[in-house]
C-alpha positions as CSV (number, residue, x, y, z in Angstrom):
1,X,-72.7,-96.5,171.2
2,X,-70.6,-93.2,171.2
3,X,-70.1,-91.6,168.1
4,X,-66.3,-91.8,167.0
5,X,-64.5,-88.6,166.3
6,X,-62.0,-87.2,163.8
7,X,-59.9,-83.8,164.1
8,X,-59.1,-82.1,161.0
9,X,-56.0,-79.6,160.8
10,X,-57.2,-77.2,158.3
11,X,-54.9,-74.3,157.3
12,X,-56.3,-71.0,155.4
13,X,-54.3,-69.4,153.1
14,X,-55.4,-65.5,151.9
15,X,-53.9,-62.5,151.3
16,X,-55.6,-60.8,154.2
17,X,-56.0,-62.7,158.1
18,X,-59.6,-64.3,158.7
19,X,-61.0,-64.2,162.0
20,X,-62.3,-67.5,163.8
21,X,-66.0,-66.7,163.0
22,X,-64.9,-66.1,159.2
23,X,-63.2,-69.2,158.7
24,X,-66.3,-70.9,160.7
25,X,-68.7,-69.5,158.5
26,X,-66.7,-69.9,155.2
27,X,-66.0,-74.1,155.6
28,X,-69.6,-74.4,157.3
29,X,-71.7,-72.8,154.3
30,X,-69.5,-74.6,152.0
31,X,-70.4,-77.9,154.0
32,X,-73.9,-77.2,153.8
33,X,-74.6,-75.5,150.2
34,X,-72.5,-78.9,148.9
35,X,-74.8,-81.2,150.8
36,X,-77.9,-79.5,152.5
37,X,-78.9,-79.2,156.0
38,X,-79.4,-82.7,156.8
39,X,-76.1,-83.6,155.1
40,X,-74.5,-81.1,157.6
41,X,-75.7,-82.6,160.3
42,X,-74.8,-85.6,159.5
43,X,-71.2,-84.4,159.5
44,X,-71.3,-83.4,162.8
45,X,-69.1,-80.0,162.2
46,X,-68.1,-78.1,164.7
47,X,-64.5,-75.8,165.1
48,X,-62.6,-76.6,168.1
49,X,-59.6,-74.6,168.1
50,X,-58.7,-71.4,166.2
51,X,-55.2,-69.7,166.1
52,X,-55.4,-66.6,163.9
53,X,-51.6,-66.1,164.0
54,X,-50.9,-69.0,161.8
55,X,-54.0,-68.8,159.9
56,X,-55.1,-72.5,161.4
57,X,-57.8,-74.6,162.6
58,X,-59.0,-77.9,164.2
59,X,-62.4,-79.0,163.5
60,X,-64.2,-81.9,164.9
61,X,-66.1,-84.4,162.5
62,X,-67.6,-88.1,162.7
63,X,-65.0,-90.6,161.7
64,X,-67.5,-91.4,158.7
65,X,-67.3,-87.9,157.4
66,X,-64.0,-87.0,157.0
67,X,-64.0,-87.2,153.2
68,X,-67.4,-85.1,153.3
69,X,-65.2,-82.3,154.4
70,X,-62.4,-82.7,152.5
71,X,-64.4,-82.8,149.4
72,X,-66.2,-79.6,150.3
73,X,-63.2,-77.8,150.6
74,X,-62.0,-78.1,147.1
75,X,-64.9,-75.9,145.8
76,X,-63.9,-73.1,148.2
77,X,-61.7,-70.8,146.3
78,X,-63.0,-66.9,147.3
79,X,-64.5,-65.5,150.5
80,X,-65.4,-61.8,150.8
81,X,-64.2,-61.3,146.9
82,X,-60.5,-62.2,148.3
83,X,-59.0,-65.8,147.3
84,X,-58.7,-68.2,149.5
85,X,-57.1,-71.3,149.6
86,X,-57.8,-74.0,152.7
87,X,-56.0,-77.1,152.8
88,X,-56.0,-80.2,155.4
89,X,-52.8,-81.1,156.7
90,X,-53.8,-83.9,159.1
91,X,-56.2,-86.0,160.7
92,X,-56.2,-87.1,164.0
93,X,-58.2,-89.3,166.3
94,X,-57.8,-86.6,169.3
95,X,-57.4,-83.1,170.0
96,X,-54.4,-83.6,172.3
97,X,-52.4,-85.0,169.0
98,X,-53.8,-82.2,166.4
99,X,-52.5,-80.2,168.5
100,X,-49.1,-81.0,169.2
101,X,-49.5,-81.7,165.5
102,X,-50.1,-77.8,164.8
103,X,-46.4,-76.5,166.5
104,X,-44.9,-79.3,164.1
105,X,-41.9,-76.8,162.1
106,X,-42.4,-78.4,159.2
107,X,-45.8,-77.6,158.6
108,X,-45.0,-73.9,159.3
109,X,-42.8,-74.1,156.4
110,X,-45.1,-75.8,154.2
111,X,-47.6,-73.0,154.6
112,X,-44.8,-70.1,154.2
113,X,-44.0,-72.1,150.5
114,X,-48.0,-72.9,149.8
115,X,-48.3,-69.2,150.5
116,X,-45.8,-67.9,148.1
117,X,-46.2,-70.2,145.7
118,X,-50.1,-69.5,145.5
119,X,-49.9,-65.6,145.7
120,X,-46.8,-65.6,143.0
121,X,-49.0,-67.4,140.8
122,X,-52.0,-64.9,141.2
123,X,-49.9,-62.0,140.7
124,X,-48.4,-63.0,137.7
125,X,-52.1,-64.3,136.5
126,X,-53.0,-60.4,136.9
127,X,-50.1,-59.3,135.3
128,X,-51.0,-61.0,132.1
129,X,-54.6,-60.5,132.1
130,X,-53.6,-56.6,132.5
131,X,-51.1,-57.0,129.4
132,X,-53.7,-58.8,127.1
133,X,-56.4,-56.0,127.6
């Protein structure tokens, strides 16, 4: 029987752009520090479209693995000492639709208010750690 897949829309949030092969290598070694090598595999990861303009990605997984993903996710917070924030916006049953998914306006928006509402946050966080020493 053909294994059933799912397309994740993942966006990256960080102060500085990531490459393809960095945001490849930061959800992949997340996937498999979280749950090992055979876990990995199991999950059937594997990044099928990049766009480094709007910080974006599809990645294919097995229908039964979505939520192995999105739960390894949550525990990535830094990559190269910068902080990072990754966030799935949807899930589809094809590329075709994650795709058309991904020129959506209203996700552009989301990320330009995710974005300032995250590095706000962090910059006032400094502010008063720099005050309290």
């Amino acid at each position: 029987m053909k294994e059933r897949n799912r397309y994740l829309t993942l966006r990256f949030i960080s102060p500085k752009k990531i490459s393809e092969k960095e945001a490849w290598f930061t959800i992949s070694s997340s996937v498999k520090k979280m749950y090992g090598s055979y876990g990995a595999s199991t999950i059937g990861l594997f990044l099928s479209y990049f766009e480094e303009d709007n910080q974006v990605g599809i990645f294919r997984v097995s229908h039964n693995s979505t939520y192995l993903l999105a739960a390894a996710l949550c525990f990535i917070n830094t990559r190269n000492n910068q902080s990072i924030y990754i966030y799935s916006e949807n899930t589809s049953g094809t590329i075709k639709k994650a795709r058309t998914l991904l020129s959506k306006e209203k996700y552009n928006k989301r990320a330009k208010i995710i974005r300032n509402l995250l590095f706000n946050h962090l910059n006032a966080n400094l502010d008063d750690d720099k005050l309290h020493t």
